[in-house]
Structure formats: C-alpha cells, structure tokens
Rosetta silent file (secondary structure, phi, psi, omega in degrees, C-alpha in Angstrom):
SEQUENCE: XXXXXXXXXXXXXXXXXXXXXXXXXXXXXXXXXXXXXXXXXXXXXXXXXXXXXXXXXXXXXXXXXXXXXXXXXXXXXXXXXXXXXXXXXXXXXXXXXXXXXXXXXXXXXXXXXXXXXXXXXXXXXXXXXXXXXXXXXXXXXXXXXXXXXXXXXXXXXXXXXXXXXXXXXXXXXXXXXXXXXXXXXXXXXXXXXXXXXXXXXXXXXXXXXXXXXXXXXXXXXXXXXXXXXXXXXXXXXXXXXXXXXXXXXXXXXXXXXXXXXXXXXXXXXX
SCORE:     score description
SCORE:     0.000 S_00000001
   1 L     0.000  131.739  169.214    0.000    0.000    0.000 S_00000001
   2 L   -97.091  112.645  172.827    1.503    3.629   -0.591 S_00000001
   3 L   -82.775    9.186 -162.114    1.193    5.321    2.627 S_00000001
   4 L    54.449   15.742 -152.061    2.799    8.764    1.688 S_00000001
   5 L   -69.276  155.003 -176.684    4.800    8.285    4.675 S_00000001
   6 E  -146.467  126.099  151.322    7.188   11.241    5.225 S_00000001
   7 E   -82.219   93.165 -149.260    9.810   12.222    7.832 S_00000001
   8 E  -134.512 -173.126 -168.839   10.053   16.112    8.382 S_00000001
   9 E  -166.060  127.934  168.665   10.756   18.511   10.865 S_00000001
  10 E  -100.111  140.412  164.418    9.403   21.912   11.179 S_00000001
  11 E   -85.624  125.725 -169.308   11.524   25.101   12.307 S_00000001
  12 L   -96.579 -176.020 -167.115    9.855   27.280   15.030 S_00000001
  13 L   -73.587  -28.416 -172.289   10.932   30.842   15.819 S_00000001
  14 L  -140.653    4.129 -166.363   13.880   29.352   18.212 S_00000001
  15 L  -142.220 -169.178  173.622   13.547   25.352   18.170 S_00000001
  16 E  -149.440  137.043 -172.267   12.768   22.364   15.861 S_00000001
  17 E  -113.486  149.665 -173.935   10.039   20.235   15.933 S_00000001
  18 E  -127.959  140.227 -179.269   10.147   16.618   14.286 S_00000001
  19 E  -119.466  116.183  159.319    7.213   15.097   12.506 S_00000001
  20 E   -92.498  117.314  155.601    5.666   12.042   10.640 S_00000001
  21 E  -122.040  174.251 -151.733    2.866   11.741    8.289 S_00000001
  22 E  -155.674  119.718  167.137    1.391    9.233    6.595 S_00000001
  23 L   141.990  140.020  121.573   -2.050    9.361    4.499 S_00000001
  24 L   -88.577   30.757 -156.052   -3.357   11.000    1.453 S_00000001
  25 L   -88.612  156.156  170.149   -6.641   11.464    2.718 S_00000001
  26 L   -69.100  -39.703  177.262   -8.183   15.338    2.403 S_00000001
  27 E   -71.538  154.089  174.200   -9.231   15.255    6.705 S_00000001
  28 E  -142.685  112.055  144.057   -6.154   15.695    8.661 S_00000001
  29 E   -57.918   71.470  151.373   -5.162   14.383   12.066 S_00000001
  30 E   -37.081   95.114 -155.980   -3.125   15.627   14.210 S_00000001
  31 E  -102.054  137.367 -160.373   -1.643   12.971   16.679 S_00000001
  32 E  -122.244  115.728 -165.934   -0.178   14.301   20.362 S_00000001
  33 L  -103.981 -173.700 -169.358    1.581   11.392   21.715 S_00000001
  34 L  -102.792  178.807 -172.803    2.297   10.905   25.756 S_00000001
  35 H   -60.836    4.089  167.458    5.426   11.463   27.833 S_00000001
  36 H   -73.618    2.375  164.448    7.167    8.629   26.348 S_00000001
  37 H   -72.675  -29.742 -176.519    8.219   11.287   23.537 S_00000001
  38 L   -60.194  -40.899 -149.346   10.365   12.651   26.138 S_00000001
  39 L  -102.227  -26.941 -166.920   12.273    9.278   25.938 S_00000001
  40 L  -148.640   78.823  161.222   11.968    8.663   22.315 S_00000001
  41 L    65.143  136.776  148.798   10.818   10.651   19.185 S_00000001
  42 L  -121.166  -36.781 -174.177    8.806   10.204   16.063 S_00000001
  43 L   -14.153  116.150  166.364   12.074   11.177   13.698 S_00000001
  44 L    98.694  -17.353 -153.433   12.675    8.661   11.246 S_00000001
  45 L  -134.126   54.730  140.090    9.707    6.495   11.895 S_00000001
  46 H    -0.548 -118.546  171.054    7.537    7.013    9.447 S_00000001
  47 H   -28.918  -35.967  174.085    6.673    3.633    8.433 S_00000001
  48 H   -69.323  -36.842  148.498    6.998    2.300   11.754 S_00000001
  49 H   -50.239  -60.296 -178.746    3.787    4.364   12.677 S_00000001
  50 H   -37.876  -93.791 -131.206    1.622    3.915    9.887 S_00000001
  51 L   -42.012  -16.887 -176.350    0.581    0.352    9.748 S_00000001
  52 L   -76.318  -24.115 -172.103   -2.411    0.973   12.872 S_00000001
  53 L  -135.850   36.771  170.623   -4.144    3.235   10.777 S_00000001
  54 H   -32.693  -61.079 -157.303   -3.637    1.884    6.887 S_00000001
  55 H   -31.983  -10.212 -148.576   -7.530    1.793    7.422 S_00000001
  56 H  -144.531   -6.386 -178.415   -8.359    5.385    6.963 S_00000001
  57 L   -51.444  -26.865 -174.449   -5.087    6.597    4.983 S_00000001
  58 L   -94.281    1.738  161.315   -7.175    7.200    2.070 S_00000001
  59 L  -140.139   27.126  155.646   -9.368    9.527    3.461 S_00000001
  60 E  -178.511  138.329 -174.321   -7.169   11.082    5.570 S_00000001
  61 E   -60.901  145.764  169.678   -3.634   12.714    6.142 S_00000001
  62 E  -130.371  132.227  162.030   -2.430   11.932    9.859 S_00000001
  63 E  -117.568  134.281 -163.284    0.724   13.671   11.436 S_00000001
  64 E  -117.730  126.845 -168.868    1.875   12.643   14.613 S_00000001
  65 E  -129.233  169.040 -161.321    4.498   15.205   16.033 S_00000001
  66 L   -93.988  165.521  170.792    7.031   15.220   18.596 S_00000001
  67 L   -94.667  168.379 -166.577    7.454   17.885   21.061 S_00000001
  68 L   -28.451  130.850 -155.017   10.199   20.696   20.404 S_00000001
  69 L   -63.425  -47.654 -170.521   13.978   18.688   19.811 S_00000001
  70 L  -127.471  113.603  152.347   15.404   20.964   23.120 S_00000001
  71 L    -5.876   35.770 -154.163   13.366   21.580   26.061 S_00000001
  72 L   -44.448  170.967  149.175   13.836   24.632   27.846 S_00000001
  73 L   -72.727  157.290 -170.832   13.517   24.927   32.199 S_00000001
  74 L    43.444   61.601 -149.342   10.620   25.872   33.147 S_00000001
  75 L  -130.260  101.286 -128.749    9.020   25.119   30.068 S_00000001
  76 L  -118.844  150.350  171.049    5.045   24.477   30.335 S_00000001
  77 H   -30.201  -43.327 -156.040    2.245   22.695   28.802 S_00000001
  78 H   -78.685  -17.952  164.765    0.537   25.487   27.571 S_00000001
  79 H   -25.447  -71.664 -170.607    4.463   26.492   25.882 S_00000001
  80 H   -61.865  -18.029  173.255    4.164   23.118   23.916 S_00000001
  81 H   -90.527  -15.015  140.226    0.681   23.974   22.757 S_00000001
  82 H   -67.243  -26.415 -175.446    2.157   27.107   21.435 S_00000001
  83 H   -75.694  -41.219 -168.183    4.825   25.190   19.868 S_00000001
  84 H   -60.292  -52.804 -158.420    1.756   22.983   18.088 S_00000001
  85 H   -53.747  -70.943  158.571   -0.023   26.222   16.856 S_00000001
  86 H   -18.048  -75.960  175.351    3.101   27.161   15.318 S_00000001
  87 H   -35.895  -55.649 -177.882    3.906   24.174   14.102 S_00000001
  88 H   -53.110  -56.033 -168.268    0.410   23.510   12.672 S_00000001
  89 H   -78.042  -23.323  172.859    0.045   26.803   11.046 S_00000001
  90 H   -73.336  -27.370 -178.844    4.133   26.006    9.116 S_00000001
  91 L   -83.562   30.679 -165.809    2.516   23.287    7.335 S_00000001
  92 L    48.879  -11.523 -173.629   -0.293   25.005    6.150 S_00000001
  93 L   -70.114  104.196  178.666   -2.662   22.895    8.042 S_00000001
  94 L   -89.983  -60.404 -174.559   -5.838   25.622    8.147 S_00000001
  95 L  -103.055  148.615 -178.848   -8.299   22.622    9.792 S_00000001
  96 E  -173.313  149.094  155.402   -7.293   19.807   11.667 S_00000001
  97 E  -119.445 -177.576 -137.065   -8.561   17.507   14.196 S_00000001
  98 E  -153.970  140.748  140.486   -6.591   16.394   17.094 S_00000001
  99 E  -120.697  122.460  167.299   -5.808   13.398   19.260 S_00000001
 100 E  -134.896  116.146 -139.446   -3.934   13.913   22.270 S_00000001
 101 L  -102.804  137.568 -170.560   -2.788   10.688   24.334 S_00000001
 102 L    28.035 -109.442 -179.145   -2.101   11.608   28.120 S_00000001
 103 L   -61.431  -41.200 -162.981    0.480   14.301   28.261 S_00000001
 104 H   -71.750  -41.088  175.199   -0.081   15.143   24.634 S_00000001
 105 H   -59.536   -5.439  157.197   -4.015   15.418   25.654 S_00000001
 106 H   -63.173  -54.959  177.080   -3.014   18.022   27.854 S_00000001
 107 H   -52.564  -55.087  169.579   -1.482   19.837   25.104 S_00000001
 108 L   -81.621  -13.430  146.501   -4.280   19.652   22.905 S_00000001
 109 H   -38.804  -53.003 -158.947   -6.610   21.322   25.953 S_00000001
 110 H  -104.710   -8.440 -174.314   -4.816   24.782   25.583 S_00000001
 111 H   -92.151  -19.308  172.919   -4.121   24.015   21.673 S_00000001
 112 H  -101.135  -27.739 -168.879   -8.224   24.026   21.168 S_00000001
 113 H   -65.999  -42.370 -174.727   -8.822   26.384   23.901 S_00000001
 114 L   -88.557  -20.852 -170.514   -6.534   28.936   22.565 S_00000001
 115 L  -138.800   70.777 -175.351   -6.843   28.157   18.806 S_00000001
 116 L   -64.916  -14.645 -177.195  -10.570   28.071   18.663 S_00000001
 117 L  -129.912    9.082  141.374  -10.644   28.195   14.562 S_00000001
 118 L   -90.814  -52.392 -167.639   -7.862   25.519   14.080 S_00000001
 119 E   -95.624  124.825 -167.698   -9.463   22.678   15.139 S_00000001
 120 E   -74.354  -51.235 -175.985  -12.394   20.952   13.574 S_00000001
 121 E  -131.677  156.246  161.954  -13.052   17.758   16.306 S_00000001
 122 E  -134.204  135.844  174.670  -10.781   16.663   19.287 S_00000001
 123 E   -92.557  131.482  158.901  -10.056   13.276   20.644 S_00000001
 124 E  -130.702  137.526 -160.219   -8.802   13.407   24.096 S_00000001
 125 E  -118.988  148.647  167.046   -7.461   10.025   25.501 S_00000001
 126 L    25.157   89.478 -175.842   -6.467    8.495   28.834 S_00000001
 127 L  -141.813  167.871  159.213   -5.940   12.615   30.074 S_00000001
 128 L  -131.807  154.720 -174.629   -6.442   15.016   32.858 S_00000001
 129 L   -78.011  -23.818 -144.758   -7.753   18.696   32.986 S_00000001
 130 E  -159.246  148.332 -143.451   -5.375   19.079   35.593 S_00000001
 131 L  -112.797  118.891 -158.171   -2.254   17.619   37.638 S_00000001
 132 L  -129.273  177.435 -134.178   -3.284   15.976   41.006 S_00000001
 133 L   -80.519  -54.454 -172.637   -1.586   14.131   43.764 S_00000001
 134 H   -22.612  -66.636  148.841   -1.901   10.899   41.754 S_00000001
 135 H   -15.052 -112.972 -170.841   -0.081   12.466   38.655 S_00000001
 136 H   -24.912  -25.046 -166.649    2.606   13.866   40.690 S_00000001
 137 H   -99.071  -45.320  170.449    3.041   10.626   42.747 S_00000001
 138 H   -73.579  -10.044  152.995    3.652    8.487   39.366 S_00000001
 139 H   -68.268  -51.866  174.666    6.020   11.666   38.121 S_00000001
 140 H   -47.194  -54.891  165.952    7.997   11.343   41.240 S_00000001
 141 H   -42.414  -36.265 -179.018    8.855    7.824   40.762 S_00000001
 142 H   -70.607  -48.247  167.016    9.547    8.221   37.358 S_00000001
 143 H   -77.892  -14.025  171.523   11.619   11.134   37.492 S_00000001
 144 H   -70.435  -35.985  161.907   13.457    9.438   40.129 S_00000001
 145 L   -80.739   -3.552 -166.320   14.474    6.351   37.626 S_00000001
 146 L   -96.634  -41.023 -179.184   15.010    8.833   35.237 S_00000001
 147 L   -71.326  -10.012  161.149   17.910   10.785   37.534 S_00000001
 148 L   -74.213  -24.515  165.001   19.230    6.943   38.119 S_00000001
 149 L    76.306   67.810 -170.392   19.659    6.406   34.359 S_00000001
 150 L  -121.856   68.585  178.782   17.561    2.832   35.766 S_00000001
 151 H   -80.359   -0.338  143.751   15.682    2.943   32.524 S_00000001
 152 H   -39.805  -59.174  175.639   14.746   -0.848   33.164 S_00000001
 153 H   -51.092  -69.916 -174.812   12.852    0.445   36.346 S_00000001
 154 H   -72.597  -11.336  156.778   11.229    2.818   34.581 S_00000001
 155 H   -72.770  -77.110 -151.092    9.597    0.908   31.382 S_00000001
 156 H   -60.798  -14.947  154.027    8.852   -1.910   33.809 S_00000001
 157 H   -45.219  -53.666 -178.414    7.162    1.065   35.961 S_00000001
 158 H   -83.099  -51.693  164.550    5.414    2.411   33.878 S_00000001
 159 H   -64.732  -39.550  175.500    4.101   -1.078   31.919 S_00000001
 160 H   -43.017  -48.497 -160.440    2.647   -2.250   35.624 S_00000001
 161 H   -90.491  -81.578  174.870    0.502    1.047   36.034 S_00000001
 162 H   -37.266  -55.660 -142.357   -0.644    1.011   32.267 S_00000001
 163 L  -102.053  172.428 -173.845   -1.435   -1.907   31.404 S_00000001
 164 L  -105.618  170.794 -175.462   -4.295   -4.265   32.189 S_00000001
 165 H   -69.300  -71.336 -169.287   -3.197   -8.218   33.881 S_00000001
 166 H   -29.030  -11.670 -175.055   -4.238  -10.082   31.020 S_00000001
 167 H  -112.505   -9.981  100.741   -1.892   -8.251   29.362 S_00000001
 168 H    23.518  -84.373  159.654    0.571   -8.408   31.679 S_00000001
 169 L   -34.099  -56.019  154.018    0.807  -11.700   31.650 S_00000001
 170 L   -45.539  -49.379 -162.227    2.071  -11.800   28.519 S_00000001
 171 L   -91.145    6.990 -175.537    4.254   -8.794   28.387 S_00000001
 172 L  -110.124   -2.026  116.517    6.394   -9.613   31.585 S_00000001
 173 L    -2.885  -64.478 -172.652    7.958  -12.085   29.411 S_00000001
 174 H   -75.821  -35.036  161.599    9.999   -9.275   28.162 S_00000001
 175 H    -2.147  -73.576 -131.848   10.977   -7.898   31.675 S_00000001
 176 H   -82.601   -1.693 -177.753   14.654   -9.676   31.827 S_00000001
 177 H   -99.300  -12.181 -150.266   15.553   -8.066   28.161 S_00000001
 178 H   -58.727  -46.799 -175.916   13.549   -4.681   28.678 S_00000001
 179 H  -105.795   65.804  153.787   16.409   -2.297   29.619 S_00000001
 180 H  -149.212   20.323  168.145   18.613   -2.956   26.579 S_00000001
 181 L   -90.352  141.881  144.099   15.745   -1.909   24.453 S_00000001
 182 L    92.970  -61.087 -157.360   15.046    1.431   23.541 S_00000001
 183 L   -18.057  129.449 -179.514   17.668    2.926   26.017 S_00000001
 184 L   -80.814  179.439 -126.727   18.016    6.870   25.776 S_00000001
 185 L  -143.131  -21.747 -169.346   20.876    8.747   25.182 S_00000001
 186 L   165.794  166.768 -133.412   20.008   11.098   28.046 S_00000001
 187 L  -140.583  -20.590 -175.670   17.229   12.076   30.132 S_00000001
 188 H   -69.634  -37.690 -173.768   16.970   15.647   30.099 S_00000001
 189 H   -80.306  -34.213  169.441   14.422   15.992   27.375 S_00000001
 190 H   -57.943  -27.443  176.959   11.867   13.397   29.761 S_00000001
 191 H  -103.691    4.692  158.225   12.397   15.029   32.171 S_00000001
 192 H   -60.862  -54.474 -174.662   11.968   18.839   31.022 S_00000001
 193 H   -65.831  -65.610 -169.589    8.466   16.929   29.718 S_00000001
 194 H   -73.139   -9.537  166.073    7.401   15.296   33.257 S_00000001
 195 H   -91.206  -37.074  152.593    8.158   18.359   35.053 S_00000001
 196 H    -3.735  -64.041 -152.813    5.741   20.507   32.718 S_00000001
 197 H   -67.913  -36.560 -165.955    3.181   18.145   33.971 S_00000001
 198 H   -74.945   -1.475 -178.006    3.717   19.421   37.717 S_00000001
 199 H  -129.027    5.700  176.645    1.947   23.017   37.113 S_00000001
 200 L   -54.632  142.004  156.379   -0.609   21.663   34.542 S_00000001
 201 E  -162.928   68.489  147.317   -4.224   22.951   35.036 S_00000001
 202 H   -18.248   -9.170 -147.523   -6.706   23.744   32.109 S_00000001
 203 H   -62.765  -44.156 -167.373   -9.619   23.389   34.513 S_00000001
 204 H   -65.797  -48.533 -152.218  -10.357   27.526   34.343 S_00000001
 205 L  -105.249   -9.577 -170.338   -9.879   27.409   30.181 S_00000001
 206 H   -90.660   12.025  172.098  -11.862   24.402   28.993 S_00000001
 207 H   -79.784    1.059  162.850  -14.917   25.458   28.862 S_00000001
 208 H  -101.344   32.135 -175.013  -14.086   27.541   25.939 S_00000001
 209 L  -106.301  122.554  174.826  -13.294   24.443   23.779 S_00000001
 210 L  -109.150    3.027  175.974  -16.618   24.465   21.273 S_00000001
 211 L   -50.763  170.370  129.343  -15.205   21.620   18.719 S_00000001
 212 E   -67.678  121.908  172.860  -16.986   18.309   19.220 S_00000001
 213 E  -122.175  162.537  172.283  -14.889   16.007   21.528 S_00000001
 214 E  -110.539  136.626  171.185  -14.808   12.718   22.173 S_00000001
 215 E  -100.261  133.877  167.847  -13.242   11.975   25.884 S_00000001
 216 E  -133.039  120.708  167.106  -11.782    8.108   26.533 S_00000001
 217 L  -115.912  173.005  175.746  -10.836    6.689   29.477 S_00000001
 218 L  -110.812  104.987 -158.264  -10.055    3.643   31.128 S_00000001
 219 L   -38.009  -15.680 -165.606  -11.631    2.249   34.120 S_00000001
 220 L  -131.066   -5.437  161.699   -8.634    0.886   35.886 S_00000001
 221 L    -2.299   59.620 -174.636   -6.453    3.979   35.076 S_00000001
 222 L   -81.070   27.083  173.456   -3.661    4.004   37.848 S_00000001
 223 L  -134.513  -42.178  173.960   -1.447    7.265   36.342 S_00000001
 224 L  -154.799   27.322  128.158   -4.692    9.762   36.007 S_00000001
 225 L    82.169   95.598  166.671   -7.452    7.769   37.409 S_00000001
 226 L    -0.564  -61.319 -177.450  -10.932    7.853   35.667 S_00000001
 227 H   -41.501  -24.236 -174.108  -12.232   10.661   37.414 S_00000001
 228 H   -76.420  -48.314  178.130  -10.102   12.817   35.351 S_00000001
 229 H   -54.327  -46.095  173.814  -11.839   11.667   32.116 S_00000001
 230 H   -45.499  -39.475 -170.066  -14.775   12.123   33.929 S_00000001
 231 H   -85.928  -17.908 -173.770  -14.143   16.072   34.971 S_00000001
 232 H   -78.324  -41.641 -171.110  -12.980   16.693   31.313 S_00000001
 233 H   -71.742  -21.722 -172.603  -16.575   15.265   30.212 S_00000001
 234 H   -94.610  -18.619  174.686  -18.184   17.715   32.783 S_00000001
 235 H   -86.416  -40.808  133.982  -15.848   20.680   31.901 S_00000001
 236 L   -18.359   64.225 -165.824  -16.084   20.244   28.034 S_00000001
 237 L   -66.940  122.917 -172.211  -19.157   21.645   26.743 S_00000001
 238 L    74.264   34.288  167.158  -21.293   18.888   24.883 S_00000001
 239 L   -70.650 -173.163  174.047  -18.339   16.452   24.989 S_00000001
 240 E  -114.590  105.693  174.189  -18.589   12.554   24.698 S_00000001
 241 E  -123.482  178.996 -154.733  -17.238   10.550   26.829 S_00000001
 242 L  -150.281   80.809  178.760  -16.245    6.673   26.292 S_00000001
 243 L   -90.108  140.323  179.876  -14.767    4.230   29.277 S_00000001
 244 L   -91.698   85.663 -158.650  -13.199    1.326   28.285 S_00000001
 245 L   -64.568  158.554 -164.082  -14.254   -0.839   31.422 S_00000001
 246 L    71.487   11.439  168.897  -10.997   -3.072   32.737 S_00000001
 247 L  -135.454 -178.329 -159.820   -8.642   -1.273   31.365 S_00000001
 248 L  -129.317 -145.517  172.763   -6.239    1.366   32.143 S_00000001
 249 L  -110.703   24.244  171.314   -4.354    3.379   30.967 S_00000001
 250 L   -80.555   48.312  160.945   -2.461    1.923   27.668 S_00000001
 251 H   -63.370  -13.768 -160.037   -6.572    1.579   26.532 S_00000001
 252 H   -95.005  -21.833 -149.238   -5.362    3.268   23.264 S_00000001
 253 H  -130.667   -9.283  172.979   -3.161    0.651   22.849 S_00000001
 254 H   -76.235  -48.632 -145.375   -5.245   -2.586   24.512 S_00000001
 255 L  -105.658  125.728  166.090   -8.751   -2.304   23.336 S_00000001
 256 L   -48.969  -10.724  176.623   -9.077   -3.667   19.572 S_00000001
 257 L  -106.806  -21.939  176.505  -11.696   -1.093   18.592 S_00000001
 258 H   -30.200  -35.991  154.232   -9.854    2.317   19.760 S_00000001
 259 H   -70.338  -58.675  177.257   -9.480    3.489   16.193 S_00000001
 260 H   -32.119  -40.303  176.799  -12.210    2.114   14.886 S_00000001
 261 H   -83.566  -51.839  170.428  -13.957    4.451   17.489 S_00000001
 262 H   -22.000  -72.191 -160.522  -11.564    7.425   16.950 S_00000001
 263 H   -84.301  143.602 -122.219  -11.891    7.468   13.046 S_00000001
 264 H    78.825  -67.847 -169.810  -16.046    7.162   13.660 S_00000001
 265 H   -62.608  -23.980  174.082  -15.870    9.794   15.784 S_00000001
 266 L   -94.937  -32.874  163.608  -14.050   11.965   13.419 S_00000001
 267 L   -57.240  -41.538  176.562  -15.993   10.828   10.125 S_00000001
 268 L   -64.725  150.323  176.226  -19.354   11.643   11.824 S_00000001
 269 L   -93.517  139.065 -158.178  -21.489   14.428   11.397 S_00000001
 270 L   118.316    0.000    0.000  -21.944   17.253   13.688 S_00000001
C-alpha cells in the first residue's frame, strides 16, 4: 500500500520540531503522543507508525508530532501547545482535528482552547484537565528512575501502572531483556516533559473548547485515574465521553476497537 509516509521537521521561531505523516486522505489528524516522547521521538519512523491506521489513509492525512527537539527549564504545557499552533500553522494545516494521548491530551486542551478556529473535532485520551496528587506521585517515581539512568525500572514502571493483567501476563515475558531496548541517550528531554506536567491545570480554560470532543478513558487507570476523564466530560461543553471498562491506561493501545472508534468519531457528522 503507498502510505505517503514522510519524515520532516518543522523550524519554530527558536527550536525544531520533528514530525511524521502518513495518508493521502483530504481530513487531517493531528496525533499528540504521551510522555514517552520525552524518551523517544517520532524522527525517522515514518513507516513504523503507519501500519495501525492503513484503514483510513485514504481519506485522511495523519501527522503525529514530537514535542520541540530541546526543552527549555521551566518550560510548560501550555508552551508546547504554542509550539503545536506554530507548528500547525508552518505546514499550512488551516483545519485539523486532534488526538492527544495523556500528556499530549493536555497539550491539545490549551491548543483548542486557545486556537478556537484551528481545530475541527478533538479526541482526548487516557488525560487530565489538571495535575493531582496521583499524577505527581507516578512523576515522582519516574523522574526518580530517570535521575538513576535505571531505565529498566522505569519501562517496567510504567508497563505495571498502564497496562491491564491479562496483558501483563504476557508482556512480563519481556521484563529480563527490557532495559537494553530502547535505552536513551540522556534524560533531560523526559524530564523537562514530566516536570511541565507538575503546574498543569486547564480546569479555568476548557470550557471555551466548542469543537466536538470525544473523551476516553479507562476504568482501571492508575497514572490519572478515571475521574479525570470524567471532569474533562463535565468541563467540556457537549463532549462525549467513552470508558473502556478493565482497562487502564495503555486503553489506546489494549482495546481492539480504539481506532475504529476514533476514526467514527471523526468521520461523523456534527
């Protein structure tokens, strides 16, 4: 199948942001991926992306972008959702819908709140309006393996809290090979990303999001807890929202229908 796939990188006023798309469809997706960008990328991996959502390439472009290459301190959600606008607006991309998975669904809060006539629909997945002791108690840990360079610790951290047992079970398999996978290069850009996270709060701006959203959460969340999906559906005016009971939160990447509902949700009308 010819995917278009392409590996680019847009220049910002002071940084560089790296991008993939894939798709020759006229609708365009924007994809916001979670703090694991901190640790890894999209650069280069084109191809490696594509294959989840051949279904839909032909009626729509999707770009899934990374946040900014270097990080500044102090450097804040609603920053990176400036960095998006930007970003959005170098490509020409006048309309766009939006998915943004955990931390990237933060980012996409203030990127529709703020850019009320860029976005046509928004998905927001496994997210929070706002950073609460739960957050903050799975950022401490994290950032704590991260200043340890124990990046074993911290995948195997991270899959426990995400993932559902059934799946678990399977995937723990991988455990004694896990930290020679993957391994960063450094640490600084996750963790520039996970402290962002510690001053998030959107609660005060989302009620000025007027797209149609869909909200998804998972029932067994353990990093930002149902309730959060819940307050986004109550904060959101005329959102949707859609728990995926038993599962947590890697639901985007467990439950077998999660596109299927996504690209629904974006194809429908109204």
């Amino acid at each position: 199948m010819l995917w278009n796939a392409v590996n680019g990188s847009v220049s910002l006023k002071n940084a560089k942001m790296s991008y993939v798309s894939f798709g020759h469809g006229d609708k365009k997706l924007v994809i916001l991926p979670g703090l694991s960008d901190g640790l890894a990328t999209v650069r280069g991996k084109a191809l490696l992306l594509a294959p989840p959502y051949r279904r839909w390439l032909d009626r729509f472009t999707v770009y899934m972008f990374s946040r900014r290459d270097d990080i500044p301190d102090g450097f804040s959600i609603r920053d990176m959702a400036r960095d998006q606008a930007e970003a959005t607006a170098s490509l020409g991309l006048a309309k766009v819908s939006v998915m943004g998975v955990s931390q990237g669904g933060m980012i996409a809060q203030y990127l529709a709140s703020d850019n009320p006539d860029l976005l046509e629909k928004l998905v927001i997945a496994v997210s929070a309006p706002r950073a609460d002791d739960m957050i903050r108690a799975n950022l401490d840990r994290w950032m704590d393996l991260a200043k340890r360079g124990d990046y074993r610790e911290l995948m195997i951290d991270t899959a426990e809290n995400s993932y559902s047992e059934g799946y678990l079970k399977r995937y723990r398999r991988l455990y004694p090979v896990i930290g020679s996978i993957g391994r960063p290069r450094g640490y600084g850009r996750f963790l520039a990303n996970a402290k962002a996270i510690y001053g998030f709060d959107a609660s005060n701006d989302l009620c000025r999001i007027g797209c149609p959203t869909l909200i998804i959460g998972g029932s067994e969340d353990r990093i930002v807890g149902i309730e959060a999906s819940r307050e986004l559906n109550e904060m959101i005016p005329g959102s949707t929202l859609y728990v995926y009971e038993g599962l947590g939160h890697a639901a985007y990447e467990e439950a077998a229908d999660f596109n299927d509902r996504v690209f629904g949700f974006l194809e429908s009308q109204g």
